[in-house]
N, C-alpha and C positions, 0 to 999 in steps of 0.2 A: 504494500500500500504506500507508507511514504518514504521517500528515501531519505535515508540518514542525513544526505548534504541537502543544504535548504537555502532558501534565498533570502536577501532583505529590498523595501524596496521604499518607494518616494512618495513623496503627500503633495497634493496643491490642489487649486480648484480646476475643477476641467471643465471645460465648452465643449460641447458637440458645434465644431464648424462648418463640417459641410460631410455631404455623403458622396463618394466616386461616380463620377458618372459613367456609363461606357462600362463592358467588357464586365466583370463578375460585381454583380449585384453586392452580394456578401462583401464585396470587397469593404466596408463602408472607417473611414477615415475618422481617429477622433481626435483631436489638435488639444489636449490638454496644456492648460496656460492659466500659471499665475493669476491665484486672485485678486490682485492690486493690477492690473492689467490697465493702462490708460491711454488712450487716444489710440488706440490698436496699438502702439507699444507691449511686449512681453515682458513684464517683469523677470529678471533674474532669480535662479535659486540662490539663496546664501550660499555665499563664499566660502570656503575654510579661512580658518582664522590664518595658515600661510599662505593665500592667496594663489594657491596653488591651481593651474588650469586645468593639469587632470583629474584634481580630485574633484573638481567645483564640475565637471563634466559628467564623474560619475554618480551626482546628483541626479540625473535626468534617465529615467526608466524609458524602456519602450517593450511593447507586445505587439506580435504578430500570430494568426491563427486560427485554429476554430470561431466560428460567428456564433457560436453557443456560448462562449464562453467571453469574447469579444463585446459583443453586443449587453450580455446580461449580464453581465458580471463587473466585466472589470472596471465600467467608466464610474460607478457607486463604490467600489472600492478602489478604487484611484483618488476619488476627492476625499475618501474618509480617511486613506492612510497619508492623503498630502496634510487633513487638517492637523497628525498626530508627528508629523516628521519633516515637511514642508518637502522633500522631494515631490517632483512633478515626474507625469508621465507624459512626453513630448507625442506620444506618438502610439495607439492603439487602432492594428488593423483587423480584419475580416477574410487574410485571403486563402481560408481555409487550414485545416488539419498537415496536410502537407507541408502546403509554403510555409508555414509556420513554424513546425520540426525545422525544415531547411534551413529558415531565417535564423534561426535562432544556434545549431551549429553552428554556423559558418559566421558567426559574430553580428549579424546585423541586424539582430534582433535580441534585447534583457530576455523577456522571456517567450517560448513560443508556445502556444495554448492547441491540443489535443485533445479530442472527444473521444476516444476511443483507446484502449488497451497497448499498449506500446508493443512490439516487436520485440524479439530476443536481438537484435541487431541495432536497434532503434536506441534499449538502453546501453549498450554497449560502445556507443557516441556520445551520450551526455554527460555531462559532469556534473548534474544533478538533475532529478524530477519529484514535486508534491504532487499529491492526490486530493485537490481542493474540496471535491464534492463528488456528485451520481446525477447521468442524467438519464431520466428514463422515456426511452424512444415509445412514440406512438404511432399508432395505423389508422390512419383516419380516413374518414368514408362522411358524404355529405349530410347532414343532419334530416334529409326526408329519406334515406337510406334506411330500412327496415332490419338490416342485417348487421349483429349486436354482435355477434360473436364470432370468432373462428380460430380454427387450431392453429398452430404453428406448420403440418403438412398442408391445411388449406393455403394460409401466406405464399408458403413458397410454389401454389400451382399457381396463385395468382400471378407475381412478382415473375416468374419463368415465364409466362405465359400458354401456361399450359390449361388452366381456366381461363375464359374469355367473356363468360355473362355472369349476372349476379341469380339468374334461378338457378345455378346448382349451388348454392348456398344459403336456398330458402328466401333468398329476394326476389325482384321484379323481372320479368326479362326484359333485361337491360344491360346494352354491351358494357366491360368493364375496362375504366381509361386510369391506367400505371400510371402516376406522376412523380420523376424523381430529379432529382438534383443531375447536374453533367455527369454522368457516371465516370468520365475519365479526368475528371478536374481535381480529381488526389480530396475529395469530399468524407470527412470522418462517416458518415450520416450513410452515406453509399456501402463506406467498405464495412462499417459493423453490423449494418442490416445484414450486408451478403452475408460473413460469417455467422450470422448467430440465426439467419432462417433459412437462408438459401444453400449452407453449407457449403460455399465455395462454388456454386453454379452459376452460369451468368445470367443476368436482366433477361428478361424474354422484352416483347416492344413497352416502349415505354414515351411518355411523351417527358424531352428532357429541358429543364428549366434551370434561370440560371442562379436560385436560391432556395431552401425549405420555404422561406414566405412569400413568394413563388406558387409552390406548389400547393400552400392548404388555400392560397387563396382562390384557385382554380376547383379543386374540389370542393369547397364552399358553394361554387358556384354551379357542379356538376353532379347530376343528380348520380350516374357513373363513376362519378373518382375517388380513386384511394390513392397516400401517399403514406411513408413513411417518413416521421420528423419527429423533431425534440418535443416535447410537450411542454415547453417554453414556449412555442410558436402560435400554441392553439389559439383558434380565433372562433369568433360565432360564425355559426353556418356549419361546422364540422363535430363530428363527434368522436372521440378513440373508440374502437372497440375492444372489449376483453379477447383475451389470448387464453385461449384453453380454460375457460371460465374465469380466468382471473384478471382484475383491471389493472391501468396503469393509475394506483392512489398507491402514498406513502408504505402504507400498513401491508398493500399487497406485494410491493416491492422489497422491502425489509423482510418481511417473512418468504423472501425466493418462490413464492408464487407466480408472481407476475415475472416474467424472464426477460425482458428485453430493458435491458438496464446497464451504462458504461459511464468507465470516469471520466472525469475533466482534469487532466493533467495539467501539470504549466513544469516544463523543461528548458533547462537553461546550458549553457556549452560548456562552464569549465561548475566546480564545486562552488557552491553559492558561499560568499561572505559579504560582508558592507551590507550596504542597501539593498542588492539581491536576495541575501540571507532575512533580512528584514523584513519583506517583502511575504515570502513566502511564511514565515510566520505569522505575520499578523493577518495573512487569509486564514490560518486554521484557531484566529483566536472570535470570542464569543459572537463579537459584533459582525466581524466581516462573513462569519457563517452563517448568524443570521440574514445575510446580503444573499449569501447562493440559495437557504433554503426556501425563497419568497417564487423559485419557481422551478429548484431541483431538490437532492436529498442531501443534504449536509451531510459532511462525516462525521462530527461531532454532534 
């Protein structure tokens, strides 16, 4: 669960300034910027009392990664660990579970955010990873959709496409329309579905989109469609269905009922000390967990 090396990290207030436009929706930008911030001017982090540049640099955090984690998480703990430590996070992206590992390796990213299980090769590149929280994936089907339930071998005729209407699963006859994230976009969301229903088989057709909210927003509006997504994304108009009688709620998840449940890493390139180390502590302290449990399953 957590790895021994941990990170520390920076406090300030953050703005959301603008969202990507063009090319991966997820991708979405957060410009974290000093609270005293004046006339578009950026206030500076404190200085070290030696005025030293590299230290005064390693003030300024940045995340690359999961939009699960990106999006819901970090910009609420970013201003609450800037109010406790004044480090700012310059820079929080969206461009997925992949770019995000990559970023974060290969130095160009503090930390890089992970929704899914790490690789025996994955940990064996990092120089540290926490286990911040749970997020537990849902299957959703449009809210006049009749059909509440289905096993984990129905999922995967759907998702193969090996079922194709919703009357053999005691719905309407009515064709049934896959909506999933780019399946080749290195998508956490994509590859842990495959492993945990599909058992490593591919997509059968699928209509592909180029974010989760994207996708429930299309099903919402289809009396036909299912997707797979975070159940952070839920919106009205969609419902999750139970998985083998059991739902995606806290209680069914905790008691290994409910099966489709994975962590939200945050991995970083060499062994977390300073603000790194910081950082990833005070996600697993009381407050910042209650920040992931308000729409995943805290670890604590």
């Amino acid at each position: 669960m957590a790895d021994s090396k941990r990170h520390g990290g920076a406090c300030g207030r953050y703005d959301i300034v603008r969202h990507a436009a063009g090319g991966c929706a997820a991708a979405i930008i957060f410009l974290v910027i000093a609270s005293a911030a004046v006339g578009g001017n950026m206030q500076q982090a404190p200085s070290d009392p030696n005025g030293s540049r590299e230290k005064s640099a390693a003030r300024t955090l940045t995340y690359e990664g999961a939009t699960t984690i990106g999006a819901n998480i970090m910009p609420e703990a970013a201003r609450l660990f800037a109010t406790h430590t004044g480090v700012i996070f310059s820079y929080i992206g969206g461009a997925g579970a992949d770019a995000g590992f990559k970023a974060a390796v290969e130095g160009r990213a503090t930390f890089g955010g992970v929704a899914r299980e790490l690789t025996a090769d994955e940990k064996a590149k990092v120089g540290g990873s926490e286990v911040i929280g749970y997020d537990v994936l849902g299957v959703f089907v449009n809210r006049n959709n009749p059909v509440r339930n289905l096993t984990r071998s129905q999922l995967k005729q759907i998702f193969t496409g090996q079922a194709t209407n919703w009357k053999q699963f005691g719905g309407p006859d009515r064709p049934i329309t896959v909506y999933s994230e780019k399946l080749t976009g290195g998508r956490a969301t994509v590859r842990a579905f495959k492993d945990m229903v599909l058992g490593g088989d591919s997509y059968g057709p699928v209509k592909e989109l180029e974010d989760a909210t994207d996708c429930i927003k299309n099903v919402a509006t289809d009396d036909g469609g299912i997707t797979a997504s975070s159940m952070s994304f839920a919106i009205p108009g969609v419902l999750a269905v139970a998985i083998d009688g059991a739902g995606p709620t806290p209680r069914e998840v905790q008691s290994g009922r409910y099966p489709l449940k994975r962590p939200l890493i945050l991995v970083t390139k060499d062994v977390p000390s300073g603000d790194v180390r910081a950082f990833l502590d005070f996600m697993l302290t009381k407050e910042a967990q209650a920040i992931v449990a308000k729409k995943f399953v805290a670890v604590k």
